[in-house]
C-alpha positions in Angstrom: 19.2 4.8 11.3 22.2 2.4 11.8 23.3 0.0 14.5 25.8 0.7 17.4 28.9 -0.6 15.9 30.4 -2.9 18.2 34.1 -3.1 18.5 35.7 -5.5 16.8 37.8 -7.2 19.3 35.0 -7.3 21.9 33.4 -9.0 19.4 35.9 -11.6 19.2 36.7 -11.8 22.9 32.9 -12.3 23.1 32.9 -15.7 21.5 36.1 -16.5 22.1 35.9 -20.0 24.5 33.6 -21.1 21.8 34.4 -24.2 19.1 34.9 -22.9 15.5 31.5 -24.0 14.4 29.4 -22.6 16.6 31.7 -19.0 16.5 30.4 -19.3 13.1 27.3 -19.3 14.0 27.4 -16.2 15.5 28.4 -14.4 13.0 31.5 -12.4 14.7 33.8 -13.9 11.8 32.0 -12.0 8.8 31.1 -9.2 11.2 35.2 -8.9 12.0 36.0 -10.1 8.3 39.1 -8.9 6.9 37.4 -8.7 3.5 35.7 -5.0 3.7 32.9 -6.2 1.3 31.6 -9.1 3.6 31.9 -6.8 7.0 29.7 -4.2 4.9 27.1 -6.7 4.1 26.2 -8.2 7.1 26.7 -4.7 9.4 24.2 -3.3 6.4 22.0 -6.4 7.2 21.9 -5.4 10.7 21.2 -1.6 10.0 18.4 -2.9 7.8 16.7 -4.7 10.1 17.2 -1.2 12.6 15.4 0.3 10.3 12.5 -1.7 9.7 11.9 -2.4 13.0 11.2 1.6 13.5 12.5 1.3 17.2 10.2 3.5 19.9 11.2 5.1 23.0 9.2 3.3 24.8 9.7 -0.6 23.3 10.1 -3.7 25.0 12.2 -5.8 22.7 12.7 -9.4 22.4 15.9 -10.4 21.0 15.5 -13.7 19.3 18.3 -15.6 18.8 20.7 -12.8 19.9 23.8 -15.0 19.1 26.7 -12.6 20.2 24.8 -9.8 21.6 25.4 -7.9 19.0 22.1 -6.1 18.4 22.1 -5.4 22.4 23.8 -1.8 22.1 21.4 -0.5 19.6 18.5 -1.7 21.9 19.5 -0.3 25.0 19.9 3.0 23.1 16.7 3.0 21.7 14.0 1.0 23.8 12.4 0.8 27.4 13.6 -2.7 27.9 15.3 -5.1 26.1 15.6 -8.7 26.6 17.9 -11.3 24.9 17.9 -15.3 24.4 19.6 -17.9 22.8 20.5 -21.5 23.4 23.7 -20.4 24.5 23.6 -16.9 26.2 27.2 -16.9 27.5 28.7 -14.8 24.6 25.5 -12.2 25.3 26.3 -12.7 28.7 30.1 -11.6 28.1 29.2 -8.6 25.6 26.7 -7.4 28.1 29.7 -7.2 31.0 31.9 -6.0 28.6 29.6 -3.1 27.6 27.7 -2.6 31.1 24.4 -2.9 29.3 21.6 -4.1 31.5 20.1 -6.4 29.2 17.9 -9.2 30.5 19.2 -12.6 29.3 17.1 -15.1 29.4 18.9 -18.9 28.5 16.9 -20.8 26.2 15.7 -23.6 28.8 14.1 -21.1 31.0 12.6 -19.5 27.7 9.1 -21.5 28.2 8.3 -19.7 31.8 9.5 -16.4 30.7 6.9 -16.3 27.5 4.2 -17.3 29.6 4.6 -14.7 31.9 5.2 -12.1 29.6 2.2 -12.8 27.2 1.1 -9.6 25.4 3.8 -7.8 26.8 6.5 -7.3 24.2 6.6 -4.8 21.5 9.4 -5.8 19.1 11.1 -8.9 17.9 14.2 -9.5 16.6 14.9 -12.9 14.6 17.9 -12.3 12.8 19.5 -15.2 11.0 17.8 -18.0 13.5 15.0 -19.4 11.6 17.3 -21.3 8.9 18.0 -23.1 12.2 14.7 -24.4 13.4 13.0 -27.9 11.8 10.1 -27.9 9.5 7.6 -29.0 13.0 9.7 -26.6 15.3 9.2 -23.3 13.2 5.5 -23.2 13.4 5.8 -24.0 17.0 8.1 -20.8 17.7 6.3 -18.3 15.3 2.8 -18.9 17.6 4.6 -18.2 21.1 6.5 -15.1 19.5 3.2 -14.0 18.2 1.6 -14.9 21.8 4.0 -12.5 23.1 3.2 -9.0 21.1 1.4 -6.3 22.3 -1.4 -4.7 19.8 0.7 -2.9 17.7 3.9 -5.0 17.5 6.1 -6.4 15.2 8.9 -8.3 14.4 12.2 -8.6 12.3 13.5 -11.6 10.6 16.3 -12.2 8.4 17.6 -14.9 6.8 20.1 -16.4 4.1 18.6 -17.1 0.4 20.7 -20.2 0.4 21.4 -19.6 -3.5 24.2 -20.6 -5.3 25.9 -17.4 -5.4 25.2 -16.9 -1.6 27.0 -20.9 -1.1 29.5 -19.4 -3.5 30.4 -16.1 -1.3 30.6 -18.3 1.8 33.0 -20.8 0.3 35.2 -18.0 -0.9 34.7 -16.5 2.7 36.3 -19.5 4.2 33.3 -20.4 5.5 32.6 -24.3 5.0 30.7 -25.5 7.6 26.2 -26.2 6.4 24.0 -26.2 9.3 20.9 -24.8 7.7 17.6 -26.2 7.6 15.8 -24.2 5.2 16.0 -20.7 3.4 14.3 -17.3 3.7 11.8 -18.4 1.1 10.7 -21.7 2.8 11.0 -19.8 6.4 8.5 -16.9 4.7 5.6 -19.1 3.3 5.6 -20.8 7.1 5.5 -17.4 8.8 2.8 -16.3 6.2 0.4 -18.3 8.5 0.7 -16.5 11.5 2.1 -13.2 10.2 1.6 -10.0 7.7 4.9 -8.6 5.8 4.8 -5.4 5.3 7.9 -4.4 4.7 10.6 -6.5 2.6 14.2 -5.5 1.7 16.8 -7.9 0.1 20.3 -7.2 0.7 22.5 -7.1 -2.1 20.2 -6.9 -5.1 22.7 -8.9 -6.8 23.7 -10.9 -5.9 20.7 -11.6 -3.5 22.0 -13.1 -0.2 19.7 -11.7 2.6 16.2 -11.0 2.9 15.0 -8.7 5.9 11.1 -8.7 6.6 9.1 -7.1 9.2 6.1 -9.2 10.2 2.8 -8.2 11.9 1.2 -10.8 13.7 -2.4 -12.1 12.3 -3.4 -12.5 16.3 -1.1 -10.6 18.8 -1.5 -11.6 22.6 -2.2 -14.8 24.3 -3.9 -17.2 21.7 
């Protein structure tokens, strides 16, 4: 099961009014790469995570993090409703026109009110490539109102960059210089242990090891 690939120039166009950094941030340089290898990777990351998620019919998703939008597609195809946030929605917000999807985006600083009135009502996460971003006291803070959110039976998808040498290598040769990480996938993992179950793991490439997908089941689901 793979993702909806988004076309590259709305990708681009999507992000577009941005600063370099935070384009970066989004990903839409290595997902538009010009080096096959690097577009391959991180579209594989995001069919990964597709995969592990084992999208329903009938899901409400939460996109965490959405960056670009560029999970939306694939969610609208697949699940009942989807929903989408990020500090800064406005290249969602542009995808979503672009693509006349009917995503919900919700901007980050109305993020509180949303969660608390949609507690125990969300299926499926997504958390692709945000955790590395969040502090060692915000991260716990986060993983118990996304677990506050699920439904019995729900789940969610994280990803996240090993932070190794050879990964800092591969970005450097990607032209990509810029470090705004807090932590890895390891670090990120033994704080999610708390509150969450893996049960499924999948690294991406074996070698040399840059991403780690997970899907998580939440000790406690529902309001806590």
């Amino acid at each position: 099961m793979k993702a909806v690939r988004v076309p590259r120039h709305l990708l681009r166009d999507s992000v577009a009014h941005l600063p370099g950094a935070a384009i970066n941030e989004t990903a839409v340089p290595s997902y538009t790469h010009s080096n096959p290898f690097i577009r391959r990777l991180f579209w594989q990351r995001l069919d990964t995570a597709v995969e592990l998620a084992q999208i329903r019919p009938g899901d409400r998703v939460l996109d965490f993090g959405t960056g670009s939008g560029i999970l939306l597609p694939t969610l609208q195809e697949r699940a009942a409703s989807v929903t989408a946030t990020d500090l800064d929605v406005s290249p969602s917000e542009a995808l979503a026109r672009a693509l006349s999807l009917s995503t919900t985006i919700v901007p980050s600083t109305e993020f509180d009110v949303w969660t608390q009135a949609h507690a125990g009502a969300v299926d499926l996460i997504f958390a692709l490539d945000v955790f590395e971003h969040l502090s060692e006291t915000q991260l716990p803070v986060v993983s118990r109102r996304l677990c506050a959110l699920l439904a019995a039976g729900g789940r969610m998808v994280v990803s996240g960059p090993t932070e190794s040498p050879m990964y800092r290598l591969g970005r450097f040769i990607a032209g990509f210089r810029n470090v705004y990480h807090y932590r890895n996938i390891f670090d990120i993992d033994g704080q999610l242990q708390l509150d969450w179950t893996a049960q499924a793991v999948r690294i991406l490439p074996r070698i040399p090891q840059a991403f780690v997908i997970t899907r998580y089941a939440p000790r406690r689901a529902g309001p806590q």
